[in-house]
Phi, psi and omega in degrees: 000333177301294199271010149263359174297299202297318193268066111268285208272013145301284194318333175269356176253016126340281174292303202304309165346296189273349176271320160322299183295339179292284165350282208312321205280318191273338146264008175278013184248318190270352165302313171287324183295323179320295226283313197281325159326296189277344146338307193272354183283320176300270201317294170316328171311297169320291201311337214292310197304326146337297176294303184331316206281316195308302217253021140238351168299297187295332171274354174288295215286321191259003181266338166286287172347304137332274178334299209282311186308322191269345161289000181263320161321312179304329198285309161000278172314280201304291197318325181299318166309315194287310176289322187290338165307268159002268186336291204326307182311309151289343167288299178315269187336296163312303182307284171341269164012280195287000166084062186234019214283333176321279175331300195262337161240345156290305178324306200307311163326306190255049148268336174266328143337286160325281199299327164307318176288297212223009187053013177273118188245024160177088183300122184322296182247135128258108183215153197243148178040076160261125185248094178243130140279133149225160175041030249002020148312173135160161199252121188247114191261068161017323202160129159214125215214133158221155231182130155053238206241338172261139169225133180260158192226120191276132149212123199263092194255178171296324194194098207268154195240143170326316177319330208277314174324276171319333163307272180337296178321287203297318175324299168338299171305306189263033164279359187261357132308311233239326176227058169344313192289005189224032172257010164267017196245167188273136222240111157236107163312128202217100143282125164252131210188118187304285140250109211299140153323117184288348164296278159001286175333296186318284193347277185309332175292304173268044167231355188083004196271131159262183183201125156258147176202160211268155171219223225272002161235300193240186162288146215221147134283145204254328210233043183298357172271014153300330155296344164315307189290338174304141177288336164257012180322134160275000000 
C-alpha cells in the first residue's frame, strides 16, 4: 500500500517534471523568436537611421543648392535694375539730344502727377507747345493740364539753371491774361529736367515751384513739399 502511494506520487512528480521542463523549453523558443525580433528590429532600425542620414545629407545638398539659386536670382534681380536704370538713362539722354524730352518723357508723366498731387484722374486741358498772344505778346508754354481748380504749367530745360525759376514765376503771374478761361484756377509751376542739381531743388522749393526729374522708372517729383511754399497754398 506504501509503495504504491510512492510510484503515485513519482509518477505525478514525473509529469510535473515534465511539464515544467515542457514551460521552459517553450519559454526559450519564445525568447529566442523575442530575441531574432528584436534583432531584426535593430537591424531595421539601422537601416531606417541610415536612410535618415542618407535624406539629410541630401536635403543638406538641395538647401546649399537653394542657396546658390537664390544667389543667382539676386544677382540676377540687381543686374535687371541696373540695365533698366541704364536703359532709362539712355532713353533720357537720347530724348534730351533730340529736343523730344516733353513729348516722350514729361508729358507721359504729368497726368500722374495731377492725380498723385490734386487728385485729378481725368484733367480738363493736356496740351503740349501751348502758344497765346495777347496784345501783341506771347507766351509759349511746354505743357499744360488743368483739372478742378488747378492748372499746372510745364517748363522744360535740357539743364535746368537756378535763372529758370523767375521766368516761371512770371508766366505764372500773367497767365490769366494769356489763358482767361484759368484764371479763377490755382496757376502751379513744373520745372522739368532729366537731372535736376539739388541746389536747384532748394531754390525752387522756397519759391513753390515743383521740379521734376527722372527717376529709376519716370519722372518724379523731387520737391512736393514746395506746394507749401506758395504765399497761396491752401
Amino acid at each position: 500500500m506504501a509503495n504504491t502511494a510512492i510510484r503515485e506520487e513519482v509518477d505525478e512528480l514525473r509529469e510535473y517534471m515534465k511539464e515544467l521542463s515542457y514551460q521552459a523549453m517553450r519559454t526559450e523558443m519564445s525568447l529566442n523568436r523575442l530575441s531574432e525580433e528584436m534583432r531584426e528590429f535593430k537591424d531595421d532600425m539601422s537601416g531606417f537611421k541610415d536612410e535618415m542620414r542618407a535624406f539629410k545629407d541630401e536635403m543638406g545638398a538641395f538647401k546649399d543648392e537653394m542657396g546658390s539659386f537664390k544667389d543667382e536670382m539676386r544677382a540676377f534681380k540687381e543686374e535687371s535694375e541696373r540695365d533698366r536704370k541704364r536703359m532709362n538713362k539712355q532713353w533720357g539722354d537720347l530724348a534730351n539730344r533730340l529736343g523730344t524730352v516733353v513729348e516722350d518723357i514729361v508729358a507721359p508723366s504729368l497726368p500722374r502727377v495731377a492725380a498723385e498731387l490734386f487728385g485729378c484722374d481725368s484733367p480738363d486741358l493736356f496740351a503740349l507747345r501751348v502758344v497765346r498772344r495777347r496784345d501783341g505778346e506771347t507766351r509759349e508754354y511746354d505743357a499744360l493740364l488743368a483739372c478742378n481748380d488747378i492748372v499746372l504749367v510745364n517748363e522744360t530745360k535740357s539743364r535746368l539753371q537756378a535763372s529758370h525759376i523767375e521766368p516761371l514765376l512770371a508766366k505764372l503771374e500773367d497767365l490769366s491774361r494769356f489763358c482767361p478761361e484759368y484764371a479763377d484756377n490755382r496757376a502751379v509751376g513744373v520745372l522739368a529736367s532729366l537731372y535736376p542739381d539739388d541746389s536747384i531743388i532748394r531754390r525752387a522749393t522756397k519759391a513753390g515751384v515743383l521740379v521734376m526729374g527722372m527717376g529709376d522708372e519716370a519722372m518724379t517729383v523731387m520737391n512736393p513739399e514746395a506746394l507749401k511754399s506758395r504765399p497761396n497754398a491752401d
